[in-house]
C-alpha positions as CSV (number, residue, x, y, z in Angstrom):
1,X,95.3,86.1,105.0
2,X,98.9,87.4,105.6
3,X,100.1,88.8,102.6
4,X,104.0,88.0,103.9
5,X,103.3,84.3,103.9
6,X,102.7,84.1,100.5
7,X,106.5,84.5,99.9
8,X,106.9,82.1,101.8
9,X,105.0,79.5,100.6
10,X,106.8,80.0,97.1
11,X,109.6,79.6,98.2
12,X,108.7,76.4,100.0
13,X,106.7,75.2,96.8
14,X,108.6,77.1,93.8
15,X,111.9,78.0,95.0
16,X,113.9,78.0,91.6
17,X,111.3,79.8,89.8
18,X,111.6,83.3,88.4
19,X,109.4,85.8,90.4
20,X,111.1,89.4,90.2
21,X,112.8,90.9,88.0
22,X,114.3,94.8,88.1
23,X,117.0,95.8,85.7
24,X,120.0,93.3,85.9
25,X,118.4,91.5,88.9
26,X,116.7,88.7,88.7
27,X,115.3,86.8,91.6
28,X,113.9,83.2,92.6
29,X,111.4,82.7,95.3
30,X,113.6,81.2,97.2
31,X,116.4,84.5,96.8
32,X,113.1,87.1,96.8
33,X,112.0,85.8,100.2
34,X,115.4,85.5,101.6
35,X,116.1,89.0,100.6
36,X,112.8,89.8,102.3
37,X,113.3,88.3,105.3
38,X,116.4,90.1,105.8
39,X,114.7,93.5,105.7
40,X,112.3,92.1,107.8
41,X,114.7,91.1,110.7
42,X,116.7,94.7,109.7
43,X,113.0,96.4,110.9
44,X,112.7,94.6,113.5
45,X,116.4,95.4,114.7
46,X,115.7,98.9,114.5
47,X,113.0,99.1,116.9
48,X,110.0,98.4,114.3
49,X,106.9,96.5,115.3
50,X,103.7,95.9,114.6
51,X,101.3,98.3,113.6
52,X,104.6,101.1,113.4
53,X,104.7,103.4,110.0
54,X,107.2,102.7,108.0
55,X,107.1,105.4,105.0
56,X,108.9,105.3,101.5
57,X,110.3,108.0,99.0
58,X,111.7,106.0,96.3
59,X,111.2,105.7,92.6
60,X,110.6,102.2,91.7
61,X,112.9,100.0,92.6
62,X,113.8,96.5,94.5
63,X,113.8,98.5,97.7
64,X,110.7,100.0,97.6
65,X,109.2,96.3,96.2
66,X,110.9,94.3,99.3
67,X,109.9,97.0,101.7
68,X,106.1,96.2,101.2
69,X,106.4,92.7,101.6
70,X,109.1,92.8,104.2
71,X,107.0,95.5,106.3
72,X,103.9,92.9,105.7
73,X,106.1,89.8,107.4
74,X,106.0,91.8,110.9
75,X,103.2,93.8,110.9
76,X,104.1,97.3,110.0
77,X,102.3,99.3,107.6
78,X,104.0,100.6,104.8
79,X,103.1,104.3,103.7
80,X,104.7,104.6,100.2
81,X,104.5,108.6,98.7
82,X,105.1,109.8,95.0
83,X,108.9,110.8,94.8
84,X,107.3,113.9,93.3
85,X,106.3,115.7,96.7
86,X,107.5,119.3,97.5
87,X,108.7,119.9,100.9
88,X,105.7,121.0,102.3
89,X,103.6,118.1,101.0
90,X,106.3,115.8,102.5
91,X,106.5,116.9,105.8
92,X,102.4,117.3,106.4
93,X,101.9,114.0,105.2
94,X,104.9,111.8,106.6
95,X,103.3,113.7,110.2
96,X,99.6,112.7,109.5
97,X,100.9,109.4,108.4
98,X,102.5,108.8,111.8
99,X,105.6,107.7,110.3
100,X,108.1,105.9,112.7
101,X,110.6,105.5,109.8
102,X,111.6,106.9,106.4
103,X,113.6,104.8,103.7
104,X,114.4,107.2,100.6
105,X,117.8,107.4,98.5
106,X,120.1,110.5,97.9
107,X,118.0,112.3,95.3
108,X,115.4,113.2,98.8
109,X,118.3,114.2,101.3
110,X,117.8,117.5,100.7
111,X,114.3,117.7,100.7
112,X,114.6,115.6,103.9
113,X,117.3,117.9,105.9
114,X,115.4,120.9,105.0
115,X,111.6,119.5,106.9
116,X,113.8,116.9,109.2
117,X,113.3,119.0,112.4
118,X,109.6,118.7,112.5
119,X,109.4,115.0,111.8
120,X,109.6,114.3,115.5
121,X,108.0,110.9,115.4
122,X,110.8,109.8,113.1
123,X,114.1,108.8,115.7
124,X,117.2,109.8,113.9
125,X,118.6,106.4,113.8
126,X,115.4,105.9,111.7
127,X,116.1,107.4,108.2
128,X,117.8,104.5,105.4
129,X,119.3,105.7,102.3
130,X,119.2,102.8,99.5
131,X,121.8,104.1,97.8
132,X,124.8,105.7,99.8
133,X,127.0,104.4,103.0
134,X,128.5,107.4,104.3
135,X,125.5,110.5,103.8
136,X,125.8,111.8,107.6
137,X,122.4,111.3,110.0
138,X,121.4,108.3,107.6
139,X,121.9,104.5,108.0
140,X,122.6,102.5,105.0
141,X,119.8,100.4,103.5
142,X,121.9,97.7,102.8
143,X,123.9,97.7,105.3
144,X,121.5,97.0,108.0
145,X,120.4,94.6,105.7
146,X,123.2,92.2,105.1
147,X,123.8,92.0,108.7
148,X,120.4,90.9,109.4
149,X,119.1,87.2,109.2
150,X,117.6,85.7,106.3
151,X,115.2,83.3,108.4
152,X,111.5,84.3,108.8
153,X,110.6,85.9,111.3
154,X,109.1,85.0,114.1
155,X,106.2,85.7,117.1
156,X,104.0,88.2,115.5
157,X,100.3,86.9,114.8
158,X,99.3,88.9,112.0
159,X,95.3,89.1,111.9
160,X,93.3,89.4,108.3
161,X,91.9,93.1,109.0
162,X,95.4,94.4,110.1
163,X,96.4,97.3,108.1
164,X,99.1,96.5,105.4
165,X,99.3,100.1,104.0
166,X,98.0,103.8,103.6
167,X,97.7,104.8,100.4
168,X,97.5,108.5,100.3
169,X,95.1,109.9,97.5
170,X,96.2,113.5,97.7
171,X,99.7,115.6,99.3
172,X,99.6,118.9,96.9
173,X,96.0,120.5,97.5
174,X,93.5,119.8,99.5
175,X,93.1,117.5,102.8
176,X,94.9,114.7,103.4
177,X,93.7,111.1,102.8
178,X,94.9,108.1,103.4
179,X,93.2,105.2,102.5
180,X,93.9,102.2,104.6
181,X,94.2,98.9,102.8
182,X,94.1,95.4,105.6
183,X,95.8,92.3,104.8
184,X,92.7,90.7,103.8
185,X,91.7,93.3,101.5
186,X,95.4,92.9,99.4
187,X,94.0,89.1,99.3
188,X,91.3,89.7,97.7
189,X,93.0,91.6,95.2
190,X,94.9,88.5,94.6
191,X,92.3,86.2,94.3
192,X,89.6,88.9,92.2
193,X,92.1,89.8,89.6
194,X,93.9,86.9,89.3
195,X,90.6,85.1,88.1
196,X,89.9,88.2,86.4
197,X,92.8,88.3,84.0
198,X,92.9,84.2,84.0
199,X,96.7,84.3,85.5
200,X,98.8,81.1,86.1
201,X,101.8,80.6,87.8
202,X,103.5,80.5,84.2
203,X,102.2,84.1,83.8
204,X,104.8,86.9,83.2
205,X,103.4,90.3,84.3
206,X,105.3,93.6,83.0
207,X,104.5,97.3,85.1
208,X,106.1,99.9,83.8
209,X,103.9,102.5,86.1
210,X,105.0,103.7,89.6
211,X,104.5,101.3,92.2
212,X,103.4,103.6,94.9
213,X,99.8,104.4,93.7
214,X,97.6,101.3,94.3
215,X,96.4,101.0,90.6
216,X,99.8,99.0,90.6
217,X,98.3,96.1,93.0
218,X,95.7,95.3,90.7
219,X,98.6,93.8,88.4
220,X,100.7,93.2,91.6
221,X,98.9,91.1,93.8
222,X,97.4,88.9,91.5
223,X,100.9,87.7,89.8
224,X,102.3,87.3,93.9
225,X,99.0,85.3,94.4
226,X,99.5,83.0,92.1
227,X,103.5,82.8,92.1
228,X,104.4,84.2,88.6
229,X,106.8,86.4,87.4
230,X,106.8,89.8,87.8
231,X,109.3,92.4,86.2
232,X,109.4,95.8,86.8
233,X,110.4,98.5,84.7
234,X,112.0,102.0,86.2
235,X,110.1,103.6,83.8
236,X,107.9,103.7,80.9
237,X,109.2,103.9,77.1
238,X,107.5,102.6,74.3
239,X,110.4,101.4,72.3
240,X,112.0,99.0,75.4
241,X,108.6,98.4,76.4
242,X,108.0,96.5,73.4
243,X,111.2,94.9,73.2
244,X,111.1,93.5,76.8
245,X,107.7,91.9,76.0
246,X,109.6,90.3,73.3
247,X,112.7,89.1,75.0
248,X,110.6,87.9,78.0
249,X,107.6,86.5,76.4
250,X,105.7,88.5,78.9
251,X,101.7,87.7,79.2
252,X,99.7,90.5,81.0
253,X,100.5,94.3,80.7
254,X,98.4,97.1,82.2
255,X,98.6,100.5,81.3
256,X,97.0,104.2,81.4
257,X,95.8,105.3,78.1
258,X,98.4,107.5,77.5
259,X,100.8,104.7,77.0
260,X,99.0,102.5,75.1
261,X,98.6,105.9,72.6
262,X,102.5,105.7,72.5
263,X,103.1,101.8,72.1
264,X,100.7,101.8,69.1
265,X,102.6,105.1,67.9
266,X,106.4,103.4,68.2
267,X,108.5,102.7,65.5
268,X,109.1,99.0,66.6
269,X,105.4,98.6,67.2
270,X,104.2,95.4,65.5
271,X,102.0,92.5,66.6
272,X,104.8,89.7,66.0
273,X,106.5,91.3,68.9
274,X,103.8,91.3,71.1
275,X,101.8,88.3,70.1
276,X,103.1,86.7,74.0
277,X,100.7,89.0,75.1
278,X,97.3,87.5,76.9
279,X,96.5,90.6,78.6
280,X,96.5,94.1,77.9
281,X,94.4,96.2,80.4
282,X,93.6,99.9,80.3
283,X,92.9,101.5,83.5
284,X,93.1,105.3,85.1
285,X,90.7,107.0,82.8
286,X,88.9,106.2,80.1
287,X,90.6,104.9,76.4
288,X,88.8,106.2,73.8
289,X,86.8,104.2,70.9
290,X,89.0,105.2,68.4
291,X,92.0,104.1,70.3
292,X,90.4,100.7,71.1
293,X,89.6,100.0,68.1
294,X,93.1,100.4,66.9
295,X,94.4,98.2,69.4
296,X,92.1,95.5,68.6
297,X,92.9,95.4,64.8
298,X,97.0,94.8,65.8
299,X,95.8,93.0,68.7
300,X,92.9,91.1,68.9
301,X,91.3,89.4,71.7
302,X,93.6,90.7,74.2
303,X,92.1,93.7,76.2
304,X,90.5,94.5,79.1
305,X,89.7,97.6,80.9
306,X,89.2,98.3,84.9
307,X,87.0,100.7,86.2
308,X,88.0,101.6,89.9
309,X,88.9,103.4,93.1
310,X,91.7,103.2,95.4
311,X,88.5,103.3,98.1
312,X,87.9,99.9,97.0
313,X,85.3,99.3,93.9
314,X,85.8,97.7,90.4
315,X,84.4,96.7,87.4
316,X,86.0,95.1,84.7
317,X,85.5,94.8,80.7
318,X,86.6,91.1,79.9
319,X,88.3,90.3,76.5
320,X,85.6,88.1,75.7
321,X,83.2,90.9,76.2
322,X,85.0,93.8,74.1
323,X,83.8,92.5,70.8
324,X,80.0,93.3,72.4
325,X,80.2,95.8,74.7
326,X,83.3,98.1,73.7
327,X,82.1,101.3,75.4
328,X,81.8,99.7,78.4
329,X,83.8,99.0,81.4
330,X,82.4,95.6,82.0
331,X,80.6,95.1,85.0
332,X,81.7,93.9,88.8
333,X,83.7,90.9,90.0
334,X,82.4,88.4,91.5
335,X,81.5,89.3,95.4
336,X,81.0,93.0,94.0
337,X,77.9,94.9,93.8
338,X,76.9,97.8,92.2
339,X,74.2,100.7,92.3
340,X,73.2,103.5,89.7
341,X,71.8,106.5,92.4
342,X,70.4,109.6,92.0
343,X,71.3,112.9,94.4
344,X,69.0,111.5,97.1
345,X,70.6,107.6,96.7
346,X,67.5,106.3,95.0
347,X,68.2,103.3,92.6
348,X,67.9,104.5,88.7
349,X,66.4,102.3,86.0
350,X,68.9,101.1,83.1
351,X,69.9,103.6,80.7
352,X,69.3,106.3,83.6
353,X,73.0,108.6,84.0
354,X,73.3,108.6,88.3
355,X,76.3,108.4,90.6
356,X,78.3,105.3,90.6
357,X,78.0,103.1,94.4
358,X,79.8,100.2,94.5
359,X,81.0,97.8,97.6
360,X,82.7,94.5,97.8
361,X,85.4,92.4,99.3
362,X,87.9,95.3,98.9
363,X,86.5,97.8,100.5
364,X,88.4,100.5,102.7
365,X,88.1,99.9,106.4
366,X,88.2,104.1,106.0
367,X,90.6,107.0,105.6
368,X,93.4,107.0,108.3
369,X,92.7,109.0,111.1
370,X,89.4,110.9,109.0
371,X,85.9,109.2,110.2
372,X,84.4,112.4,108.8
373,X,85.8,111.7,105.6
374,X,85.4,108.1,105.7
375,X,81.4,108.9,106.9
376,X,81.0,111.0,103.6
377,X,82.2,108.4,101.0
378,X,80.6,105.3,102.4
379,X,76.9,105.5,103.1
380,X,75.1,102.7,104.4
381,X,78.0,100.0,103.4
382,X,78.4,102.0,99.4
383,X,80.7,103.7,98.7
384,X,80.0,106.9,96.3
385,X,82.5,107.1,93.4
386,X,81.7,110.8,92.8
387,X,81.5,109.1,89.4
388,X,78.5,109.4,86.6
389,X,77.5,106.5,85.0
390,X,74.9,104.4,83.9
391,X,74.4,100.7,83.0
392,X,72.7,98.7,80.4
393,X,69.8,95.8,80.4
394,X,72.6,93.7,80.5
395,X,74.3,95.2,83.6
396,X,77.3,96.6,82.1
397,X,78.6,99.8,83.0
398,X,79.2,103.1,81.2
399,X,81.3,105.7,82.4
400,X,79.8,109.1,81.4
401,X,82.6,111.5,83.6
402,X,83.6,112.6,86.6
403,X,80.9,114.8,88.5
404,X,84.0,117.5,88.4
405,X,84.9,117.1,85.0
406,X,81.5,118.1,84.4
407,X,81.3,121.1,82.3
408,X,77.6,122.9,82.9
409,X,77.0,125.3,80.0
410,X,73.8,127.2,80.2
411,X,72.3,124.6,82.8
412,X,72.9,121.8,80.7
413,X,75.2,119.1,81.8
414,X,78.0,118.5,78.9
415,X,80.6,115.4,79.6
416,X,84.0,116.0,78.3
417,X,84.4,112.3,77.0
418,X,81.7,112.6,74.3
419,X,83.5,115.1,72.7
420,X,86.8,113.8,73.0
421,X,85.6,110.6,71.2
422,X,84.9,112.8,68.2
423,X,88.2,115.0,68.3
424,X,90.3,111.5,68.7
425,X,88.8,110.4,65.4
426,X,90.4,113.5,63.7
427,X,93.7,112.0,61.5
428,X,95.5,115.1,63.0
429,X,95.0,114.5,66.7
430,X,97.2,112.3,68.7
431,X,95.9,112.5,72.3
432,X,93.1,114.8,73.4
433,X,91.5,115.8,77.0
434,X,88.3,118.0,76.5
435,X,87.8,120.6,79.9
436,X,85.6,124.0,80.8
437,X,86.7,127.0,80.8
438,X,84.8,130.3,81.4
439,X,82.2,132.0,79.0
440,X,80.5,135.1,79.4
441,X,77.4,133.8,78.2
442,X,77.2,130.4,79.3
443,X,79.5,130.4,82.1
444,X,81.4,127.5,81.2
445,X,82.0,126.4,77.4
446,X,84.2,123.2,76.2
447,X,88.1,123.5,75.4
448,X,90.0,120.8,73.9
449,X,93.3,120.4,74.3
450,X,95.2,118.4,71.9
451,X,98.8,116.8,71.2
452,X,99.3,116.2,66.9
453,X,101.1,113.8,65.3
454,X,102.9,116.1,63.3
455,X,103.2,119.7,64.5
456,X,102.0,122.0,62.2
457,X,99.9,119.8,60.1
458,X,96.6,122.1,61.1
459,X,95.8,125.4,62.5
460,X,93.9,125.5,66.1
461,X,91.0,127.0,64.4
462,X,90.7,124.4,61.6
463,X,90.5,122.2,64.5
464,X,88.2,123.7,66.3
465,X,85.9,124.2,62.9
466,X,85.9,120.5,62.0
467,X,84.8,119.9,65.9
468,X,82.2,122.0,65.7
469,X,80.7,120.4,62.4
470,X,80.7,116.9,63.7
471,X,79.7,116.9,67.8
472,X,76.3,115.8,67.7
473,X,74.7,119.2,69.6
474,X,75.5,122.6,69.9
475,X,76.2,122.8,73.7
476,X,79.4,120.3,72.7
477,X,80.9,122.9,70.3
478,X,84.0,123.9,71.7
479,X,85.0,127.3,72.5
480,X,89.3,127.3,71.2
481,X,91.4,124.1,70.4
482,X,94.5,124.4,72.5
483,X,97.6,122.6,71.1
484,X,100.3,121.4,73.1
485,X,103.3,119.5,72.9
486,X,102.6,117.2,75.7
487,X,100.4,116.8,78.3
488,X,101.1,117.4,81.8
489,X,100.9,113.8,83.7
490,X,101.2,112.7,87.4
491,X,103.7,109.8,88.4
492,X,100.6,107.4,87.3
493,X,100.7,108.7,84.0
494,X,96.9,110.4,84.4
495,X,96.2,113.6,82.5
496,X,96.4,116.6,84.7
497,X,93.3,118.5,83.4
498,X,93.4,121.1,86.2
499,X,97.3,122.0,85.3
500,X,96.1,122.2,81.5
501,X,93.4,124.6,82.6
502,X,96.0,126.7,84.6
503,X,98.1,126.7,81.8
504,X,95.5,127.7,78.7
505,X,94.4,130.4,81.3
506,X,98.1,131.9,81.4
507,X,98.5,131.9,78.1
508,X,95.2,134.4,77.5
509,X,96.8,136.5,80.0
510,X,100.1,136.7,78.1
């Protein structure tokens, strides 16, 4: 189970087939693992061995995609970080990463230079710039790179439960952590999704989402598993998005609910263009009824939607299954199980809303360097979501919300996402998140927040009327509608509801 071999083998089996593709470039097996092997040997030139920390500030790109396969050929971990860090963020978790080695382009030098002092464990031959020769105290990428050799590399055993990567889960608040991901644990992402999303090696996967959070190996792994194509976008626009699909004939597609609002909202949106499609999956938070329901009359047959956590737990809504289940998020992969538990870990009956325990095949070894952490989120061999759910005679799950989305208005528990699937039905509303906020009476009372189709087209307190007449009990009446142009999003495209809060909370005080 070495995740570098795997490029290898294509090449070996499927040289002349298509298997990246990034803007203008476009790459065989045989030129992708050539290319790969280069960086490799460049790593190891450097000094870099196995079990070393190579980290990654880059938007997406065919640097930071080679890295994580050329890191994988000789054992070093690769420790990829959201190009939206601050300084401070950067430096405490590059240190609590125990990064040996930073690749990043221009855009970061600054950032860099200004915390570069106290990144001690990072040699100052050590820091690559993709995308400039000459920057002074930084080597060039691709320099290093074309003078390396394109042969594999060679005398390093990599073992199935060495780590390939840290993904780190939070940098801006909070503590640190960094989930550790093996090589045999990036296999079974292959193999799990790959029969999940029924994938071939004539697949063509599209990700238009950032490649350093790990919901992008769940489209990732599976297409490099199987030796399809996979093209990635720099970013995510509705209008190219669907052309792309077009010109490429592409098969699988995943996105956050967010875009597939915009793709059905584009003016070249139309299911002749998209009819290559076999796949569309919806992951990140929860798509809406209303939404779905859309997506399916343009598009039917087509989607899926993943329930899961970086820690390592999944569930998945099959195509086939939609038609019958459409609330739910399907139920767990094959070598997956799952438990419904109440505050004291006792099993709950069917129907019964508990925390969501899962473990399988995927499982974190544990956060880096945090055995209290780790000890808190897996109990006994489960791991505890933090998520409320509950499933049905069948065995399918329903997500109900996150325990901290929770809104608790006068002791009675009120979940965002029922109301939002009444707002969304509203032929004003474009998008809509659903959070607390205070109440003197209640001490918390529902806001929704809400992005129109056409400004203007009706008053916050219309809105908030026709809400209030159509949830289905009083303690879901929301307190204000707050209207905004767009919503604040991380890199992964998720809804920031805390920043929204922030933000509706400035605006009383102005």
């Amino acid at each position: 189970m070495d995740i570098g071999s795997l490029f290898a083998r294509h090449a070996r089996y499927r040289p002349d087939n298509l298997a990246f593709v990034f803007e203008s470039e476009r790459l065989t097996w045989s030129e992708l693992n050539q290319s790969i092997n280069r960086l490799s040997n460049a790593l190891s030139a450097l000094g870099i061995q196995k079990g070393d920390k190579v980290a990654t500030i880059l938007p997406n790109c065919t640097e930071l995609f080679e890295t994580y396969w050329a890191a994988a050929k000789i054992g070093a971990v690769v420790v990829p970080f959201s190009t939206m860090l601050l300084e401070k963020a950067m430096k405490s978790l590059l240190q609590d990463a125990d990064a040996v080695l930073l690749i990043t382009s221009s855009a970061f030098v600054e950032s860099i230079n200004a915390i570069r002092a106290e990144l001690t464990g990072i040699a100052d031959d050590r820091f690559l710039l993709t995308d400039s020769s000459d920057t002074p105290g930084y080597q060039d990428y691709h320099g290093l790179k074309a003078a390396a050799a394109d042969t594999e590399p060679a005398g390093i055993q990599i073992e199935p439960d060495d780590p390939f990567n840290i993904m780190y889960s939070s940098g801006t608040t909070g503590l640190p952590k960094g989930i550790v991901h093996t090589h045999r644990i990036r296999a079974a992402y292959g193999t799990s999704f790959a029969s999940a999303y029924r994938m071939t090696p004539e697949s063509v996967t599209m990700h238009a989402g950032a490649i350093v959070f790990n919901g992008a190996f769940v489209d990732l792994m599976p297409t490099i598993f199987v030796g399809a194509t996979y093209i990635l976008l720099g970013q995510f626009d509705p209008v190219s998005y669907i052309d792309i699909i077009e010109q490429e004939q592409v098969t699988h597609v995943m996105m956050v609910p967010s875009q597939i609002i915009a793709l059905m909202n584009a003016p070249n949106f139309s299911p002749s263009a998209l009819q290559s499609l076999e796949m569309i999956l919806s992951l990140g938070a929860p798509l809406l009824r209303e939404h779905k329901e859309e997506l399916n009359r343009h598009l039917p047959g087509r989607f899926y939607e993943l329930y899961g956590l970086t820690e390592g737990f999944v569930t998945v809504l099959d195509k086939t299954d939609y038609a019958a289940k459409p609330d739910s998020v399907g139920v767990p992969p094959p070598f997956f199980d799952m438990r419904i538990v109440d505050e004291n870990d006792n099993d709950l009956a069917a129907g019964e809303v508990g925390e969501i325990c899962g473990r399988g095949p995927i499982l974190m070894p544990g956060y880096y360097k945090r055995p209290d952490l780790t000890a808190d989120a897996i109990r006994d061999g489960w791991l505890h979501s933090g998520d409320m759910g509950y499933v049905d005679e069948d065995g399918f799950l329903y997500l109900v919300d996150r325990k901290k989305d929770m809104i608790i208005s006068g002791g009675v528990n009120v979940y965002p996402r029922d109301i939002e699937e009444v707002v969304a039905r509203h032929p004003a509303v474009q998008e809509v998140a659903v959070f607390g906020i205070p109440h003197s009476k209640w001490g918390e009372s529902p806001l929704a927040a809400v992005i129109l189709f056409e400004p203007g087209s009706i008053l916050a307190e219309e809105l908030r009327d026709w809400i209030n007449a159509n949830v289905a009990a009083k303690f879901q009446r929301v307190q204000d509608v707050f209207i905004m142009d767009e919503f604040p999003r991380n890199v992964a495209g998720k809804t920031l509801k805390r920043v929204m809060r922030e933000d509706y909370r400035n605006r009383e005080k102005v």
